[in-house]
C-alpha positions in Angstrom: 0.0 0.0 0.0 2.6 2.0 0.9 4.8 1.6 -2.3 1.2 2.3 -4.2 0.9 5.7 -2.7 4.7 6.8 -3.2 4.4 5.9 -6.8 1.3 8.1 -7.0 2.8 11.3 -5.6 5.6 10.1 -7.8 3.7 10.1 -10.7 1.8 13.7 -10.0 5.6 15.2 -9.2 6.8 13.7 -12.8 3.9 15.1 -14.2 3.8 18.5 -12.7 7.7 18.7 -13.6 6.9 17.7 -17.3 4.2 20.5 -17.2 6.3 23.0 -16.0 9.2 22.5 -18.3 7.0 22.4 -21.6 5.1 25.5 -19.7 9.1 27.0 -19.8 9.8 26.2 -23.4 6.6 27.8 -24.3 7.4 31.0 -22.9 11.1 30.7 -24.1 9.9 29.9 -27.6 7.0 33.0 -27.8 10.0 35.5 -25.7 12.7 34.0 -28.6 9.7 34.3 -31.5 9.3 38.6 -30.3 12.8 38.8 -30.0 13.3 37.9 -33.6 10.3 39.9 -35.2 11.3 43.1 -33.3 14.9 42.6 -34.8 13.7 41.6 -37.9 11.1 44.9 -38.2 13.9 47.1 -37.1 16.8 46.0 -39.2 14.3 46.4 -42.3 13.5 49.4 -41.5 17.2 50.8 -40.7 17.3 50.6 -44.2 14.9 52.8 -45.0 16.1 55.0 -42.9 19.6 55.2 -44.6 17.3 55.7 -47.8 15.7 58.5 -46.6 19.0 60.8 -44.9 20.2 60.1 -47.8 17.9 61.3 -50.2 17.6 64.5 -48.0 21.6 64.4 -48.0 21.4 64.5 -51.7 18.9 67.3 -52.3 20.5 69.5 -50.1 23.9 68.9 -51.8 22.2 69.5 -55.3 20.0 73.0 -54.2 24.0 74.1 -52.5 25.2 73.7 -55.7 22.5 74.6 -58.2 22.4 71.1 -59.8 19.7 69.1 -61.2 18.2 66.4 -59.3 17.8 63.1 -60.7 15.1 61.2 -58.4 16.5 57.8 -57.1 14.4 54.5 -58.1 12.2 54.7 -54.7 9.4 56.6 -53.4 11.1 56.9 -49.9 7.5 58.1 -48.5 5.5 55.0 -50.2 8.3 52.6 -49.3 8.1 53.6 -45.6 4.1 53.9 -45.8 3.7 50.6 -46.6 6.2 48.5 -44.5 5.9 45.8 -43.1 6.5 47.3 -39.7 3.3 49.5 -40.2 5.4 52.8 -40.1 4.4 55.6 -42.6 5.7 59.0 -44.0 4.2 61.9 -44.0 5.6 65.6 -44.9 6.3 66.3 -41.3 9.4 63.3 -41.4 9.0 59.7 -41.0 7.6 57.5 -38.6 8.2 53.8 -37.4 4.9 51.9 -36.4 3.1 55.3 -36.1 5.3 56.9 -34.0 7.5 59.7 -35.3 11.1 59.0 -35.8 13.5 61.4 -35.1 16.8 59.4 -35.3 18.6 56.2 -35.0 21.2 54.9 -32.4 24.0 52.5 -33.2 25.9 51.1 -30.5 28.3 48.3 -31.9 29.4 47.0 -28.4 25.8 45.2 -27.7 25.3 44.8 -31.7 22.2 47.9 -31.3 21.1 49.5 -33.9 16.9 50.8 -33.8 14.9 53.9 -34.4 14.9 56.8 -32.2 11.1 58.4 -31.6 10.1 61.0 -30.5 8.1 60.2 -27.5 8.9 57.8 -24.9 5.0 56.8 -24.4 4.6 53.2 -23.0 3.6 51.7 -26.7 6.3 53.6 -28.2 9.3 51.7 -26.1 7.6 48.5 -26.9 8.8 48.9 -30.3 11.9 51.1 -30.6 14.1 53.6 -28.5 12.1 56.5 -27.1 13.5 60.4 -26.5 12.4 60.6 -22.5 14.0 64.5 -21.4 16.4 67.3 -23.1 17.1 68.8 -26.3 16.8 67.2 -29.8 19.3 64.6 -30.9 22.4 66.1 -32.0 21.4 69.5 -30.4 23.6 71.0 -27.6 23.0 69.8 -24.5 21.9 66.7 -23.2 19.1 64.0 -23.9 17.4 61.1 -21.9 16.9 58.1 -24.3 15.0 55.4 -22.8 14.7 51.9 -23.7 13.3 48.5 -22.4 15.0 45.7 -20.5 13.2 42.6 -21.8 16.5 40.3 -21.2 16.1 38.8 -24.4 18.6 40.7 -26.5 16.9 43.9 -27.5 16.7 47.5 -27.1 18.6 48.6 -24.1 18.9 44.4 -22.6 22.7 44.5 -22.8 23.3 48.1 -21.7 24.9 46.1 -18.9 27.9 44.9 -20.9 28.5 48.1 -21.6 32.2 50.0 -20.4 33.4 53.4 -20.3 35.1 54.4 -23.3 32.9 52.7 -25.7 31.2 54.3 -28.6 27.7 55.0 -29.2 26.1 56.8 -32.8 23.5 58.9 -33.2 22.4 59.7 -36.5 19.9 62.6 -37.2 17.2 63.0 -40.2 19.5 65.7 -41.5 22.1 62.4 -42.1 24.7 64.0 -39.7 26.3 61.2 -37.8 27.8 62.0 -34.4 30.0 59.6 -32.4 29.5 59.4 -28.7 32.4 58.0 -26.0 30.6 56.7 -22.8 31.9 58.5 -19.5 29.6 56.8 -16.5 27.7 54.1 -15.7 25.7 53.6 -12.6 22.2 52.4 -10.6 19.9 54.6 -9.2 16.6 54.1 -8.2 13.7 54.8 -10.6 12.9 57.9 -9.3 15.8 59.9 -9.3 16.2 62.0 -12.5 19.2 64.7 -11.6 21.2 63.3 -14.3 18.6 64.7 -16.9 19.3 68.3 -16.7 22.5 68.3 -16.3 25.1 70.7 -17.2 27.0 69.6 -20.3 29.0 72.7 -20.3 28.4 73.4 -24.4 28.8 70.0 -25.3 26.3 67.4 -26.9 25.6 64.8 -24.3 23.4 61.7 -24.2 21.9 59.7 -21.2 20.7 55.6 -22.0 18.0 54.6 -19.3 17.2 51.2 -18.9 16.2 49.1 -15.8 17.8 46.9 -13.9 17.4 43.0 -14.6 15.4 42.8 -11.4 13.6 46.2 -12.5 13.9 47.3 -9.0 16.5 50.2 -10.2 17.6 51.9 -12.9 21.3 51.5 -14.8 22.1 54.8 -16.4 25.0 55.8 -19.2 26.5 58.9 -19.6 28.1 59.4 -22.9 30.0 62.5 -24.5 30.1 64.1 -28.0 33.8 62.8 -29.2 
């Protein structure tokens, strides 16, 4: 009787342990599928983001020197309309899943590169990088750019690895590129905000929020105009 009933609760621990580890590959597989699609959607649309500096680079150049323009083989606005990542263009700039975009950040340590918007709404960081606090990108002073922990390889997830002296880019919709040395790292707690404003003493200056893997804090970067 006894050796009945130990099999039993043997049995319902096996079968509780095979629940929970399909239960675990489940969530692994759905948290590996978003990981992929988000990286997917913003590598495809990096591109178009090239595209489009670029054409703006190019008409500039031809109205400085009083030279025809001869239209590239893409409608930058319909290409970005109709993306797959639901982004579209209108004549105010360009947009990435209906949120406007106002730049991109590349930071080759942690293999990021993704759209920066201009708000830092909750939907907006659930797709891209989002401009929390401070002046425009590439503008004098310093900005807040905030993006998600999701632990899985995206947005701001390895800000971690991250060490002083590496380089971060910022590119603007006028094309101008400007490369960024990181000078602090640190935790603070989610509600302190000092390091927004900052004096940066005339110089461009960028702040990465993130949270913490535990998201009980906050892990901040400082990084300087080169």
């Amino acid at each position: 009787m006894l050796n009945s009933k130990y099999s039993k609760v043997l049995t319902i621990i096996l079968i509780i342990a095979i629940i929970a580890i399909i239960g675990l590959l489940i969530f692994l597989g759905i948290d590996w599928y978003r990981a992929t699609v988000t990286q997917a959607d913003a590598d495809d649309f990096m591109n178009q983001f090239d595209d489009y500096v670029n054409n703006i680079g190019s008409t500039t150049n031809t109205e400085e020197n009083n030279i025809e323009l001869i239209e590239p083989d893409i409608d930058i606005n319909n290409t970005v309309q109709n993306t797959q990542t639901g982004g579209s263009s209108d004549e105010t700039g360009l947009t990435y899943k209906g949120y406007k975009v106002i730049g991109k950040i590349e930071i080759p340590a942690t293999d990021v590169e993704y759209p920066i918007l201009e708000e830092a709404t909750p939907g907006a960081i659930q797709v891209a990088i989002g401009k929390l606090y401070g002046v425009g990108v590439n503008e004098v002073g310093n900005v807040v750019l905030v993006g998600h922990n999701f632990r899985n390889g995206t947005f701001f997830s390895n800000n971690k690895n991250l060490e002083l002296g590496d380089k971060i880019y910022i590119t603007d919709l006028q094309g101008n590129r400007v490369t960024y040395t990181i000078s602090n790292k640190y935790t603070t707690t989610t509600g302190n905000f000092d390091y927004a404003g900052r004096d940066t003493n005339g110089k461009r200056e960028i702040s990465l929020s993130t949270c913490t893997d535990d998201t009980k804090n906050r892990l901040i970067i400082w990084a300087v105009e080169d």
